[in-house]
C-alpha positions as CSV (number, residue, x, y, z in Angstrom):
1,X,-31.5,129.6,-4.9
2,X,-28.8,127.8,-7.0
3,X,-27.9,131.3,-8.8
4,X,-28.5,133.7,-5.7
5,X,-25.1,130.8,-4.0
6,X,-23.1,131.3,-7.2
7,X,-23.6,134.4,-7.2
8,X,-23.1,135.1,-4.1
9,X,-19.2,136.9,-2.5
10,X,-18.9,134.4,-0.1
11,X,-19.0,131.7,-2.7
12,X,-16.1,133.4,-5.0
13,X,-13.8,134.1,-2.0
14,X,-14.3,130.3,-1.0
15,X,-13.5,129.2,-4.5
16,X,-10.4,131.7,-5.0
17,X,-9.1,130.4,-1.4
18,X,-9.6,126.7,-2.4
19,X,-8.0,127.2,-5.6
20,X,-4.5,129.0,-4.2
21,X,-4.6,126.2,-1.8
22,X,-4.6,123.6,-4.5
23,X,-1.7,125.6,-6.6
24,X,0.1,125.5,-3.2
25,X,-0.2,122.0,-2.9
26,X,0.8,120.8,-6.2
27,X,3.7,123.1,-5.6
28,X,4.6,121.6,-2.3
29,X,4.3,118.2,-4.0
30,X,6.5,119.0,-6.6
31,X,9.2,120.5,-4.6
32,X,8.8,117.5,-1.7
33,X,9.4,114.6,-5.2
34,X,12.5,117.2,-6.1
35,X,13.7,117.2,-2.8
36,X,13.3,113.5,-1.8
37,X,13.8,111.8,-5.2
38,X,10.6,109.7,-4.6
39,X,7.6,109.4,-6.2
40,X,5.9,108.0,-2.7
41,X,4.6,111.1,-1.1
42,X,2.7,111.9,2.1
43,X,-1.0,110.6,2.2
44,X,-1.6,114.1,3.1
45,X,-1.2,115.1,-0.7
46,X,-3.8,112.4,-2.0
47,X,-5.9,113.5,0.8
48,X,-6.0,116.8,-0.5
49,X,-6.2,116.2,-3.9
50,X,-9.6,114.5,-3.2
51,X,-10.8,117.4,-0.8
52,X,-10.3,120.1,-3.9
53,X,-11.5,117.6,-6.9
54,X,-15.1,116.6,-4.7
55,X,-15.2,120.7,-4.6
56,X,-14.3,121.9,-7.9
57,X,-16.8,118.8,-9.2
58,X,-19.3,120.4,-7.2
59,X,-18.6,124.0,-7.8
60,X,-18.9,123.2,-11.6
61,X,-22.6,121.0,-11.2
62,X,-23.7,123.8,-8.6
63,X,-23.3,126.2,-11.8
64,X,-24.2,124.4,-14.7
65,X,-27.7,123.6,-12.2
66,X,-28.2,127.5,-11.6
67,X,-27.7,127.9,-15.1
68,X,-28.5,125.2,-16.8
69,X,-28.6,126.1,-20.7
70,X,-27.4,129.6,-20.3
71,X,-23.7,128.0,-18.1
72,X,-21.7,129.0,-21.8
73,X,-23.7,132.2,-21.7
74,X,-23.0,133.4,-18.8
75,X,-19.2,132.5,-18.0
76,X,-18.1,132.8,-21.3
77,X,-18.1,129.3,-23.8
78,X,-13.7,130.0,-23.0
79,X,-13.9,129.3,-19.6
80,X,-17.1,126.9,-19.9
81,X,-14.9,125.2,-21.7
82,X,-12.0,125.5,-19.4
83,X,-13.7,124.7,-16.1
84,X,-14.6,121.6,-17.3
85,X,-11.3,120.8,-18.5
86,X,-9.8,121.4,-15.2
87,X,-12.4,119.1,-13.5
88,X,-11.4,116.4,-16.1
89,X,-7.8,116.3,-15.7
90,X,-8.5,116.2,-12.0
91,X,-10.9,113.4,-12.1
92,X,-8.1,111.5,-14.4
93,X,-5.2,112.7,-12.0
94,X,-7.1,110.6,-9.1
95,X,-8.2,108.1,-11.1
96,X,-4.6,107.3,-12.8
97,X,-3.4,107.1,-9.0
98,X,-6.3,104.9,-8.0
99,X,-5.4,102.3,-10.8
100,X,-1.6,102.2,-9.1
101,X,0.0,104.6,-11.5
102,X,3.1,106.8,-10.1
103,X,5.6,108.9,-12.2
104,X,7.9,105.9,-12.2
105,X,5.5,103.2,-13.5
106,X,6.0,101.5,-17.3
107,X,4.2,103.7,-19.5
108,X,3.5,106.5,-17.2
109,X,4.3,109.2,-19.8
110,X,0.3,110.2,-20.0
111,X,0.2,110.0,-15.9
112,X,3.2,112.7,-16.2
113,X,1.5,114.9,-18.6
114,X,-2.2,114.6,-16.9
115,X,0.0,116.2,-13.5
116,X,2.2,118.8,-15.3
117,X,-1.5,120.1,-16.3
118,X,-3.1,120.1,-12.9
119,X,-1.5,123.5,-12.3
120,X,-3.6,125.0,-15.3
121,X,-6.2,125.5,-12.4
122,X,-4.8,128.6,-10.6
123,X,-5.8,130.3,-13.7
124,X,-9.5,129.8,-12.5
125,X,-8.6,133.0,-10.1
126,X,-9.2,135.2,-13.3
127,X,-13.0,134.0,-12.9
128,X,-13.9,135.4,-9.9
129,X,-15.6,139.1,-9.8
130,X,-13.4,139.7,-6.7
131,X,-10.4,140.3,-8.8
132,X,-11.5,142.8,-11.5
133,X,-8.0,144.3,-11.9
134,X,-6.3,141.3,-11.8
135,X,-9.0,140.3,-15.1
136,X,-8.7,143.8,-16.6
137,X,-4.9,143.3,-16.4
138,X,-4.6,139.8,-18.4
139,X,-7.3,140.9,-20.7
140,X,-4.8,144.0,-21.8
141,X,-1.9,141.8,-22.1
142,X,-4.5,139.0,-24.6
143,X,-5.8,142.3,-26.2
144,X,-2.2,143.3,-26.9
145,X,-1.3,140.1,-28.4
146,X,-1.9,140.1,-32.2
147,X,0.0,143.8,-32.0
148,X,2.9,142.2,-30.0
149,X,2.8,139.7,-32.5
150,X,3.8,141.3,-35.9
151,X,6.7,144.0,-33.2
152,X,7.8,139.8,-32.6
153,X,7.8,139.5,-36.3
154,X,9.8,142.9,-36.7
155,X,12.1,141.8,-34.3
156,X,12.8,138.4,-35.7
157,X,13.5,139.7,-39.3
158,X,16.1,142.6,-37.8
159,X,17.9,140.3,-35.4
160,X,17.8,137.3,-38.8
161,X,18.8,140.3,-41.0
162,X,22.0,141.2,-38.6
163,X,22.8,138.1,-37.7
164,X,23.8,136.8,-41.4
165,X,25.9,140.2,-42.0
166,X,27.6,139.5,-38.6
167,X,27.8,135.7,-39.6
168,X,29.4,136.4,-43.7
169,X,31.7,139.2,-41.3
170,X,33.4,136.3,-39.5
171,X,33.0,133.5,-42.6
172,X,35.0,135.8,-44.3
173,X,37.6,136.8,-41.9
174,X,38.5,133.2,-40.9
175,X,38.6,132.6,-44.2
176,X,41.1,134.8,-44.5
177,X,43.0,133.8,-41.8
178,X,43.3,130.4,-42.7
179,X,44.3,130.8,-46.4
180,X,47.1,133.6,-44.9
181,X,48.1,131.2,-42.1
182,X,47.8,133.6,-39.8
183,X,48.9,132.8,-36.3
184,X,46.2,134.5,-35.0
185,X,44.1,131.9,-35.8
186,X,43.7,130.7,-32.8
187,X,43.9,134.1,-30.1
188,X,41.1,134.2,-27.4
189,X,39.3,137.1,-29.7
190,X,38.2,134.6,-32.4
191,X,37.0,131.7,-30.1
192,X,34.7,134.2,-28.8
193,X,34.0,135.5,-32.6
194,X,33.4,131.8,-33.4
195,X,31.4,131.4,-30.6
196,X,28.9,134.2,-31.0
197,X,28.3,134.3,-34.7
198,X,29.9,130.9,-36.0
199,X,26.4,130.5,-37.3
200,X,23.5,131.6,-37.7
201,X,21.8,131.2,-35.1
202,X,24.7,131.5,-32.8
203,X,24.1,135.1,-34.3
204,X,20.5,135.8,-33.6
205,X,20.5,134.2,-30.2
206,X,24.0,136.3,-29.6
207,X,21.7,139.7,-30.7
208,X,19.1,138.5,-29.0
209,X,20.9,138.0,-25.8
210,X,22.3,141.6,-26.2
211,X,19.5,143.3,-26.0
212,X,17.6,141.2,-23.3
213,X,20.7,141.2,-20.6
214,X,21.6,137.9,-21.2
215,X,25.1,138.7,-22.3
216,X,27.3,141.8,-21.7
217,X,27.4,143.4,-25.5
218,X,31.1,144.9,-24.6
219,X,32.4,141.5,-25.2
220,X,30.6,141.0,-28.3
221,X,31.5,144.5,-29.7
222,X,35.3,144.2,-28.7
223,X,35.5,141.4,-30.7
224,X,34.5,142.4,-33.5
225,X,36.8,145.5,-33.3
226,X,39.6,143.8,-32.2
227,X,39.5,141.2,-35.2
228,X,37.9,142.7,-38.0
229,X,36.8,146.2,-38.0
230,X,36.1,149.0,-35.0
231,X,33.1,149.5,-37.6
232,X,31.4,146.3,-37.0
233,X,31.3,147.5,-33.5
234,X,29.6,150.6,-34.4
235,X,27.2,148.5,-36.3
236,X,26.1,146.4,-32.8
237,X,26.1,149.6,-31.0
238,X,23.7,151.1,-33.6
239,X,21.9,147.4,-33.6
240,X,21.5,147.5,-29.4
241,X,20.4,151.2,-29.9
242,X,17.6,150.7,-32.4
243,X,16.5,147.4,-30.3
244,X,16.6,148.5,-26.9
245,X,15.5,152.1,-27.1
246,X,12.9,151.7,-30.3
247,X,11.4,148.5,-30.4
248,X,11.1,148.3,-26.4
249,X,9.2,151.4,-27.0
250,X,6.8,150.1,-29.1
251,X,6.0,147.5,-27.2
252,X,5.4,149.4,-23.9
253,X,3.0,151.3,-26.0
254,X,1.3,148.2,-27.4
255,X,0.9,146.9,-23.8
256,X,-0.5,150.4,-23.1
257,X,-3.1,151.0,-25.9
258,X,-3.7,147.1,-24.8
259,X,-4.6,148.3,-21.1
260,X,-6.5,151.6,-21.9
261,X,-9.0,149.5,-24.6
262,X,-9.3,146.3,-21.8
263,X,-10.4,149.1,-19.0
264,X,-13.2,150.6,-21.3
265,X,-14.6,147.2,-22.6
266,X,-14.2,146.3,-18.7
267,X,-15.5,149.5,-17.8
268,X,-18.5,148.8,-20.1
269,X,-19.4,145.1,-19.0
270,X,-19.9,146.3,-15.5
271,X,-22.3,148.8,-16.8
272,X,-24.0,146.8,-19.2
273,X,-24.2,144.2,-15.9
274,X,-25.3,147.2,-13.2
275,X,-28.4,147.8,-15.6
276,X,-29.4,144.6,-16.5
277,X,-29.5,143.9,-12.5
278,X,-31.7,147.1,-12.2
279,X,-34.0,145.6,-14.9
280,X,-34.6,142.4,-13.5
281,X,-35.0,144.1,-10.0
282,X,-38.0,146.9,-11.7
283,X,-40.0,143.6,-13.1
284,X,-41.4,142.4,-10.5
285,X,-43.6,139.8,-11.8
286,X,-40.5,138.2,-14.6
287,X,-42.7,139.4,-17.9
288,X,-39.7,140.7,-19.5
289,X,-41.3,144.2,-19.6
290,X,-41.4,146.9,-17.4
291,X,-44.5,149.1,-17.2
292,X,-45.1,152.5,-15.9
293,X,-46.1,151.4,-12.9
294,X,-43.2,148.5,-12.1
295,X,-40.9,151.7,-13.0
296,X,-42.5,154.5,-10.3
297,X,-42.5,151.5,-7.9
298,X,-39.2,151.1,-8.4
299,X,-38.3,154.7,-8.1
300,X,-39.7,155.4,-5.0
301,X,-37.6,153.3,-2.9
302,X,-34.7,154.3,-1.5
303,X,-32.0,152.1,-2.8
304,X,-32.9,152.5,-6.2
């Protein structure tokens, strides 16, 4: 009975409505502290909090009963794991506040931390056989990850690579400057010079900010041909153009390999899942074997 209500549609669409309504709580709790200033919140939030933790608490006995040794099995020893994290840090979250704890008692640093993790729970959505695309999409994006890591790595050593030629480029120039006591020392051109690749990593964050939108290159490249060279701005353009146009390209293509190799292993699991069901549902009598007759029994009716 336990399995056949965990199991059952009703009982996930439950769960995922229970769990937005908890992220949207903690949200509106959040913003109402922000808004206010006040640690002293409506009794409405505590209330709440009680509702989803008796829930969850239950949700995660109810499955661990139906499943009893097989719970890691069957939802993974990853979100095992997980589920009974969440329904820790909630039990702690209540019981903090039930020992007089608010964000602005003395040494309230773990209450703080033990809150800021609550949200972790809207991730339990990903759980629930309702949203299959939702679980096919993450699992491209975790599939893709040791790929996206070494383009990271790529990307890191080109922007470190550029960023100490830029960086030696304006070392040199004020330098040079200084020991010609040039008046220009001080023009509007070389603050921005100094501010962009002064250092090192005023350089890589500078590159890096050129190629995700965060800065407008044209004031990066025109001062570098204003003050030293109009070839150090075909360098940048040549930078922007390998960055933006390659390397974003390689990582739309990790995301898609990512996506196409998720949907078959998804693609699989439900299959592997649809004839397992059909197994259990030919033997009858729970030997673990399925004879010739169980099979023709099986056969003959109409929603097989």
């Amino acid at each position: 009975v336990a399995v056949c209500v965990v199991e059952n549609n009703v009982f996930d669409l439950v769960s995922f409505v229970l769990v937005v309504a908890s992220a949207v709580t903690i949200g509106a709790q959040a913003d109402y502290e922000a808004k206010y200033a006040t640690a002293d919140t409506p009794q409405i939030f505590a209330i709440s909090e009680l509702v989803f933790c008796v829930f969850f608490a239950s949700e995660l006995l109810m499955r661990m009963f139906a499943y009893v040794s097989r719970f890691f099995a069957v939802s993974g020893w990853g979100w095992g794991i997980f589920e009974i994290l969440c329904v820790i840090i909630q039990i702690s979250d209540l019981g903090l506040q039930s020992a007089g704890y608010t964000s602005t008692s003395p040494n309230a640093s773990l209450f703080r931390w033990v809150r800021m993790f609550r949200m972790i729970r809207i991730f339990r959505v990903l759980r629930i056989r309702m949203l299959d695309d939702l679980r096919a999409l993450v699992g491209s994006i975790l599939s893709s990850l040791k790929s996206l890591a070494w383009v990271m790595v790529l990307l890191l050593l080109g922007i470190y690579g550029i960023g100490v030629y830029f960086t030696q480029l304006v070392a040199d120039y004020r330098i040079d400057l200084r020991a010609a006591a040039s008046p220009r020392h001080a023009v509007e051109e070389d603050a921005n010079l100094l501010y962009h690749f002064g250092s090192v990593p005023s350089s890589m964050l500078s590159l890096y900010q050129v190629m995700s939108g965060g800065v407008d290159w044209d004031i990066l490249c025109r001062a570098l041909t204003s003050n030293i060279s109009p070839w150090q701005g075909l360098v940048l353009t040549l930078y922007i153009v390998f960055a933006v146009l390659a390397l974003t390209n390689v990582v739309t293509g990790v995301f898609v390999e990512g996506a196409l190799k998720a949907a078959k292993s998804e693609e699989e699991s439900v299959l592997v899942e649809t004839l397992n069901g059909i197994f259990q549902a030919t033997d009858a009598n729970g030997s673990g074997k399925i004879s010739t007759a169980d099979f023709m029994e099986r056969f003959e009716q109409h929603d097989f």
